[in-house]
C-alpha positions as CSV (number, residue, x, y, z in Angstrom):
1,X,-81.1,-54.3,9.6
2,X,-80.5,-50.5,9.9
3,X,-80.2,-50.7,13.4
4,X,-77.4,-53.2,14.1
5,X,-75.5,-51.6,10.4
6,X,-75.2,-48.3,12.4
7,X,-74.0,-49.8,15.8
8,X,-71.7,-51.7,14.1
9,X,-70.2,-49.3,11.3
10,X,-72.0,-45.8,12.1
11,X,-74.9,-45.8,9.2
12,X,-77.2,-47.6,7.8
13,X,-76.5,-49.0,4.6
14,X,-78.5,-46.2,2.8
15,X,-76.3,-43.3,4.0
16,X,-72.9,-45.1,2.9
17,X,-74.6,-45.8,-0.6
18,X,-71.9,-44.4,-3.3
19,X,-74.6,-43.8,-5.7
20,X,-77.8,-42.9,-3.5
21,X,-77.1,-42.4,-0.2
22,X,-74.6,-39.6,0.9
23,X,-70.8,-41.7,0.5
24,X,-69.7,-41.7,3.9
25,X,-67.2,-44.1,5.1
26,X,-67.9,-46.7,7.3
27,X,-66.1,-46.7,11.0
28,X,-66.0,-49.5,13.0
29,X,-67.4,-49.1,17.1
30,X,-64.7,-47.5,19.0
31,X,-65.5,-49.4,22.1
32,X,-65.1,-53.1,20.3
33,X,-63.9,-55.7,22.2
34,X,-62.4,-59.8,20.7
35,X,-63.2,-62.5,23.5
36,X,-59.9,-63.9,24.5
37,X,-58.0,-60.4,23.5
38,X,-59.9,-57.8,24.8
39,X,-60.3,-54.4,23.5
40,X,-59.3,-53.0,20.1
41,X,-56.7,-50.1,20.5
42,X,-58.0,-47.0,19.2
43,X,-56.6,-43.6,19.3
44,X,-59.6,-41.1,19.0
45,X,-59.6,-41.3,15.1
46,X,-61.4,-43.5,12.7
47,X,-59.2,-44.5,10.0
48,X,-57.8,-47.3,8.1
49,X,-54.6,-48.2,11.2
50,X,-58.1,-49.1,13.3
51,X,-60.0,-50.7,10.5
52,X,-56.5,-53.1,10.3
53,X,-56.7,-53.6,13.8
54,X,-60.0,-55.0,14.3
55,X,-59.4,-56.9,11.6
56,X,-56.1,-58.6,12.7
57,X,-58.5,-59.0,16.1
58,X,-61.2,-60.5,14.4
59,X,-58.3,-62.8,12.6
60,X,-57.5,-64.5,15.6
61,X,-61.0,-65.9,16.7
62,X,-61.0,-69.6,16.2
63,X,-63.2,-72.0,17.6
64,X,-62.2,-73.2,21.1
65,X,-64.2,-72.8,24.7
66,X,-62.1,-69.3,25.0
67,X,-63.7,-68.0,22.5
68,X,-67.4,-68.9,22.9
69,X,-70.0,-67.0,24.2
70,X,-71.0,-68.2,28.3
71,X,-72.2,-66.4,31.4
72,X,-68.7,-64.9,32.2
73,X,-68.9,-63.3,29.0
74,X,-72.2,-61.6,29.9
75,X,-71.1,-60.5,33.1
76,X,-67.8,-59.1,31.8
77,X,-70.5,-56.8,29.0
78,X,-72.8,-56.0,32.0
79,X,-69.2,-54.6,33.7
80,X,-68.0,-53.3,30.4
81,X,-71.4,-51.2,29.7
82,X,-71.1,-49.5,33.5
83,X,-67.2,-48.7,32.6
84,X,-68.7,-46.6,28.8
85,X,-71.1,-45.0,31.1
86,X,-74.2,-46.8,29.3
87,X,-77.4,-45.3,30.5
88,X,-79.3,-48.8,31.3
89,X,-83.0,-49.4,29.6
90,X,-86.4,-49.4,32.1
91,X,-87.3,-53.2,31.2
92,X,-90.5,-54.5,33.2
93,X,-89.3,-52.1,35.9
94,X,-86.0,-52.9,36.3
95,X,-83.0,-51.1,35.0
96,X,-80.4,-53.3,33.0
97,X,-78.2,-52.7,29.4
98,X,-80.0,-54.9,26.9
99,X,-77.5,-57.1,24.8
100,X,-78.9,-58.7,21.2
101,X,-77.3,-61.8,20.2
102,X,-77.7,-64.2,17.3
103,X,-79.2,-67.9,17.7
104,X,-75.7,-69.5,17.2
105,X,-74.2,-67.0,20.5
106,X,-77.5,-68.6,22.2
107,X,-76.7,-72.3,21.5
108,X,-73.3,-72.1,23.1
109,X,-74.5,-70.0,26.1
110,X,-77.2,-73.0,27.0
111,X,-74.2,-75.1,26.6
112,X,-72.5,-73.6,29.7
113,X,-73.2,-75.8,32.9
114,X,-73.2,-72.3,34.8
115,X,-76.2,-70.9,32.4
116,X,-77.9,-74.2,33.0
117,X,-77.7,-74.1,36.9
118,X,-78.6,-70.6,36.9
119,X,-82.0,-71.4,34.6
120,X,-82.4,-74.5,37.1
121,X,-82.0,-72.8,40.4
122,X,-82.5,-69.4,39.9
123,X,-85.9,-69.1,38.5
124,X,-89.6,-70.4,38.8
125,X,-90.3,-74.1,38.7
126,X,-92.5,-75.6,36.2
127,X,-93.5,-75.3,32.7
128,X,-92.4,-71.6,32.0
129,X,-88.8,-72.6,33.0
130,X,-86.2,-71.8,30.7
131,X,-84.8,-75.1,31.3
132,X,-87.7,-76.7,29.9
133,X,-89.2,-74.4,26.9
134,X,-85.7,-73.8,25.9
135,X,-86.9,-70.1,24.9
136,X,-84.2,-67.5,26.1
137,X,-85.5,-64.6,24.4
138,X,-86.3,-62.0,26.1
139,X,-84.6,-63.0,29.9
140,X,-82.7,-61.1,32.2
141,X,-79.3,-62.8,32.8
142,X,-76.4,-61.5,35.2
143,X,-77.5,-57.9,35.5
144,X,-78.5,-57.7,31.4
145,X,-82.1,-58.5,29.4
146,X,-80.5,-60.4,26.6
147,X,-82.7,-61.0,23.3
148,X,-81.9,-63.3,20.6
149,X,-82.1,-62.0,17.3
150,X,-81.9,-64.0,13.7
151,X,-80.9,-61.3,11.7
152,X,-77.8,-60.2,13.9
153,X,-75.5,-59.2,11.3
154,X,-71.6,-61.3,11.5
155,X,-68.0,-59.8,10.9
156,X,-65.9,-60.5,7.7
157,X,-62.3,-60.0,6.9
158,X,-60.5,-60.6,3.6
159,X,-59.9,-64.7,4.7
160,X,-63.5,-65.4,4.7
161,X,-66.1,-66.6,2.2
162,X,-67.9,-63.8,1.2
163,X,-65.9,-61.0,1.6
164,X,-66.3,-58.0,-0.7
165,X,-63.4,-55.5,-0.6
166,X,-65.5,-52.6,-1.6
167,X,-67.5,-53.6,1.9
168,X,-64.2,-52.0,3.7
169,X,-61.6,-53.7,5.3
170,X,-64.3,-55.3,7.8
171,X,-67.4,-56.5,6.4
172,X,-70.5,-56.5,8.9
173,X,-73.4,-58.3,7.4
174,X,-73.9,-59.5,3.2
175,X,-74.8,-56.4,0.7
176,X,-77.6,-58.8,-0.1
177,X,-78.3,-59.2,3.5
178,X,-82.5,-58.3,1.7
179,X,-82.0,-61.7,0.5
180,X,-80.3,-63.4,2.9
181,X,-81.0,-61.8,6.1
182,X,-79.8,-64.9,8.3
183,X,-76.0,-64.0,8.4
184,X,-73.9,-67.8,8.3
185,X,-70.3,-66.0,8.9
186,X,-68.6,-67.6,12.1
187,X,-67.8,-64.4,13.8
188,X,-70.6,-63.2,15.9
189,X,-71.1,-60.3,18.1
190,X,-72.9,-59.4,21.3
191,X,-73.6,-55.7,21.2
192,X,-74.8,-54.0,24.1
193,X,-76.6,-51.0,24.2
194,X,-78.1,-48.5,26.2
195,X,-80.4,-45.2,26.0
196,X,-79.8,-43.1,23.2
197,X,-77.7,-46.0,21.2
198,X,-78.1,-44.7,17.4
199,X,-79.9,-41.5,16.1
200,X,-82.1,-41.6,13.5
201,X,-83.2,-38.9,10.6
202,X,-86.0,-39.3,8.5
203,X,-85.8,-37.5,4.7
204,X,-90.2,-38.7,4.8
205,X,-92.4,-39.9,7.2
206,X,-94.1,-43.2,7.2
207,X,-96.6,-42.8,5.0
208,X,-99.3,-45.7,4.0
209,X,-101.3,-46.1,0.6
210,X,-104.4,-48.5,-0.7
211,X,-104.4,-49.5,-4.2
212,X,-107.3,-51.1,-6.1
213,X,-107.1,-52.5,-9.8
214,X,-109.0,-54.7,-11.8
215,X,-112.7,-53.8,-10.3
216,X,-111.5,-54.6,-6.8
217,X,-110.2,-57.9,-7.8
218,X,-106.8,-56.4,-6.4
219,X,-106.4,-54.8,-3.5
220,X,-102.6,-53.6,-2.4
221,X,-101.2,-51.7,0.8
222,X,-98.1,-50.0,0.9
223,X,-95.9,-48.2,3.2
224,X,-92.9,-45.7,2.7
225,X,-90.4,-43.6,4.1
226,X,-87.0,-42.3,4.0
227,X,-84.7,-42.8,7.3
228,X,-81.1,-43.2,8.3
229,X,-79.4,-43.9,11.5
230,X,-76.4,-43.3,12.6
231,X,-74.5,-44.6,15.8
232,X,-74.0,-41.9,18.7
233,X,-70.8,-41.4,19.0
234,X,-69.4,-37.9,20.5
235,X,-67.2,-35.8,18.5
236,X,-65.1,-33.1,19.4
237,X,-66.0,-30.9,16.5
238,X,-64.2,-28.0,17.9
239,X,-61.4,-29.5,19.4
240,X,-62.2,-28.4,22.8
241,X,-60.8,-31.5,24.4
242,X,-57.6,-31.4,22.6
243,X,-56.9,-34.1,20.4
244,X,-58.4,-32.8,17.0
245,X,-61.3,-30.7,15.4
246,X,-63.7,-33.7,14.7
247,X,-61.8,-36.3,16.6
248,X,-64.1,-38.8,18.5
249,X,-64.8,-38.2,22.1
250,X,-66.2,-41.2,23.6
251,X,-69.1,-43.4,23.2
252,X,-71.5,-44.3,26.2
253,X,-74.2,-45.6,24.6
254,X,-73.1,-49.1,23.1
255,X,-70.1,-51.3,23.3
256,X,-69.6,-54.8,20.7
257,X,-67.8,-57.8,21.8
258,X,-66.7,-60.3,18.9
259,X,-67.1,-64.0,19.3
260,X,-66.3,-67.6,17.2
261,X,-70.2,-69.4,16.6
262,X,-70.6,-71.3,13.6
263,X,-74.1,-71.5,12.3
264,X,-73.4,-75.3,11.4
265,X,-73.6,-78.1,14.1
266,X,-70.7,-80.8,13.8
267,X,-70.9,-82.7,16.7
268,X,-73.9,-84.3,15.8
């Protein structure tokens, strides 16, 4: 869960910990994007004006075709990743921005005739077709490899179930996400990523012990370590570019688009 906390709000839930972690504030991505509205204005600092405006963005996803997640939508990332600059990732010896998605993003892409005719045309015949397992993990799709992921984590603003103000002004994932790791909130994203995507900083190494108890009636293996990560974002500490000391540069190595997926099938 590390991983997708920092993409999506800069650390890892252990950095932003008030009590053990180091009490930084959460910032949204810079380069996020709402299907049907495109991207989120923001002005080179992270504050709460942008934390309000992805919000309001994230406000007016509903659920209607516009908003769903199809092969138009994964071209529009693969073009979206070359405009950020987003180094692509050597997959199986091809070159191509990886995108994770979570299973309910999957279910309406397989819904789109023009994902269907591309699995039924496009590759192999036979068994291993697409069409046929239904398995899209791990598949290169219109110029991305796109893998499906349970444990993406979904957005929350102040109208939905589960919000916690002291989450910020966007929530992204549960604080008992440990528990519940399968996020059920409706808005979903697709983030992209390339080389470099998040930095990461270890306090210990991975470390492994044996324990035996009871005249070896118990045996028990642990592992341990101390990490963060953190997204990698530029920053103009210095304010060589202009607009601030410690203003925010750019980000090339991952982008987010927001869509409307509810984990709960109706039309059943």
């Amino acid at each position: 869960m590390f991983p997708y906390q920092a993409l999506l709000a800069n650390y890892s839930d252990n950095i932003t910990d008030p009590s053990y972690g180091l009490n930084l504030t959460l910032a949204s991505h810079p380069n996020t994007y709402v299907a049907g509205f495109g991207k989120v204005p923001f002005a080179n600092v992270f504050n709460a004006a942008y934390e309000t405006a992805v919000s309001n963005n994230l406000a007016a996803l509903v659920d209607d075709t516009a908003h769903h997640f199809t092969m138009q939508s994964i071209r529009n990332l693969v073009y979206l990743a070359n405009y950020h600059k987003l180094q692509p990732i050597n997959i199986k010896g091809r070159l191509a921005p990886v995108i994770f998605i979570p299973p309910a993003l999957a279910w309406q892409l397989i819904a789109d005739p023009e994902y269907r005719d591309n699995i039924k045309f496009a590759q192999d015949r036979g068994d291993d077709n697409a069409a046929w397992t239904g398995l899209l993990e791990g598949t290169f799709v219109a110029g991305a490899f796109v893998i499906i992921d349970d444990y993406v984590p979904a957005a929350r603003i102040s109208t939905d179930p589960g919000y916690v103000t002291a989450n910020g002004t966007v929530n992204y994932g549960l604080s008992t996400y440990m528990a519940n790791p399968r996020d059920s909130g409706v808005r979903k994203p697709a983030i992209v990523v390339g080389a470099g995507c998040i930095s990461a900083g270890y306090g210990s190494e991975l470390g492994f012990e044996s324990e035996h108890a009871d005249y070896a009636q118990f045996l028990g293996d642990a592992a341990d370590m101390i990490v963060g990560f953190q997204r990698s974002d530029i920053i103009d500490d210095d304010n060589y570019f202009g607009n601030g000391a410690g203003a925010f540069y750019e980000n090339s190595t991952s982008l987010v688009e927001w869509f409307y997926a509810s984990d709960q099938l109706t039309a059943i």
